[in-house]
C-alpha positions in Angstrom: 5.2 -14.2 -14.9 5.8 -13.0 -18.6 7.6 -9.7 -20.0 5.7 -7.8 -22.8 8.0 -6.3 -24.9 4.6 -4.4 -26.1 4.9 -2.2 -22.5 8.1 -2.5 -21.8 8.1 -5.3 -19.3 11.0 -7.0 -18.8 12.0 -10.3 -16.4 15.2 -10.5 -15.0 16.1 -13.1 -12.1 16.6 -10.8 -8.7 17.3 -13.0 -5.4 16.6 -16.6 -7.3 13.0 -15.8 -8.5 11.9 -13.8 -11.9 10.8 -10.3 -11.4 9.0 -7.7 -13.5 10.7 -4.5 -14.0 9.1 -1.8 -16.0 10.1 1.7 -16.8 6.6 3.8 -16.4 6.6 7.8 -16.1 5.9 6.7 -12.0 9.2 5.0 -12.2 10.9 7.5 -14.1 10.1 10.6 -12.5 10.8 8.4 -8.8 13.9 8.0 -10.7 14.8 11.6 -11.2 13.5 12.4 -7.9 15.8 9.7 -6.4 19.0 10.7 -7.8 18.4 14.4 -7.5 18.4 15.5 -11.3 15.5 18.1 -12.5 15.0 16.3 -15.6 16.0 13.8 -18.0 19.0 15.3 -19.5 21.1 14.6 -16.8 19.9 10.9 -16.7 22.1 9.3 -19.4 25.4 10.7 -17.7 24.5 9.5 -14.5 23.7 5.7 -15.3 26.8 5.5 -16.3 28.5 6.0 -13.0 25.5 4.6 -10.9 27.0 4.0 -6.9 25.4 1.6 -5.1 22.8 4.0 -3.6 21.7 5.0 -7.0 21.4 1.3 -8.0 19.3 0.5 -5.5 17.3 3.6 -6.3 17.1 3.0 -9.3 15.9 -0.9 -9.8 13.3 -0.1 -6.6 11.8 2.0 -9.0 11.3 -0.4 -12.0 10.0 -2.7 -9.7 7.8 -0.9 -8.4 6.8 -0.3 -12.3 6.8 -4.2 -12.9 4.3 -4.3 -9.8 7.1 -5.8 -7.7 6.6 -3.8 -4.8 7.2 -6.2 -2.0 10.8 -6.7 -3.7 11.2 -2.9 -3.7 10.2 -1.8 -0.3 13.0 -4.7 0.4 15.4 -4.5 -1.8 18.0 -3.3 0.8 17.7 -6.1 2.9 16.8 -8.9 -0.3 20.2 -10.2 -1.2 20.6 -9.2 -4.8 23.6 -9.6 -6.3 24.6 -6.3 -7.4 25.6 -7.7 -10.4 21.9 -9.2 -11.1 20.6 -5.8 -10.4 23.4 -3.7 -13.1 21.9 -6.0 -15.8 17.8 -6.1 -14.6 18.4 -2.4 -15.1 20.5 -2.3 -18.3 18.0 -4.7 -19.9 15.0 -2.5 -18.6 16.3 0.1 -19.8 16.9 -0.9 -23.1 13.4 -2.6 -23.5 12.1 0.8 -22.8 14.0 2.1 -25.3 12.6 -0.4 -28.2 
């Protein structure tokens, strides 16, 4: 399992095991949809004051962009350490970002 910094892919250890997380235009407009916005500008503000709901939404997403969609369709029930998913997130995101 590699990251490719290329596309965006990042690793982060979810549950004990590496994970891809990638932030596509799939995951990003399941993203919006998720947290109810009607476009990006509204995105920024929000990831700042993420509840746990929108985490969850959230890093389902960029798994599901990594191709981890097992992990996502279970993430409620997975055992993540909410603090393992702030920073898969924050380090997704800012991969995506260059």
């Amino acid at each position: 399992m590699a990251a490719n910094g290329a596309r965006g892919v990042v690793v982060a250890v979810l549950a004990g095991a590496g994970r891809r997380l990638c932030l596509t235009l799939g995951a990003l407009a399941e993203i919006e949809a998720g947290l109810g916005l009607e476009g990006l500008s509204g995105l920024a503000e929000r990831m700042r004051t993420l509840s746990a709901r929108d985490l969850l939404t959230v890093l389902s997403a960029l798994l599901r962009g990594g191709g981890e969609r097992a992990l996502a369709d279970e993430l409620d029930r997975s055992g993540v350490d909410p603090r393992e998913a702030a920073e898969a997130v924050a380090k997704a995101f800012a991969a995506a970002a260059g």
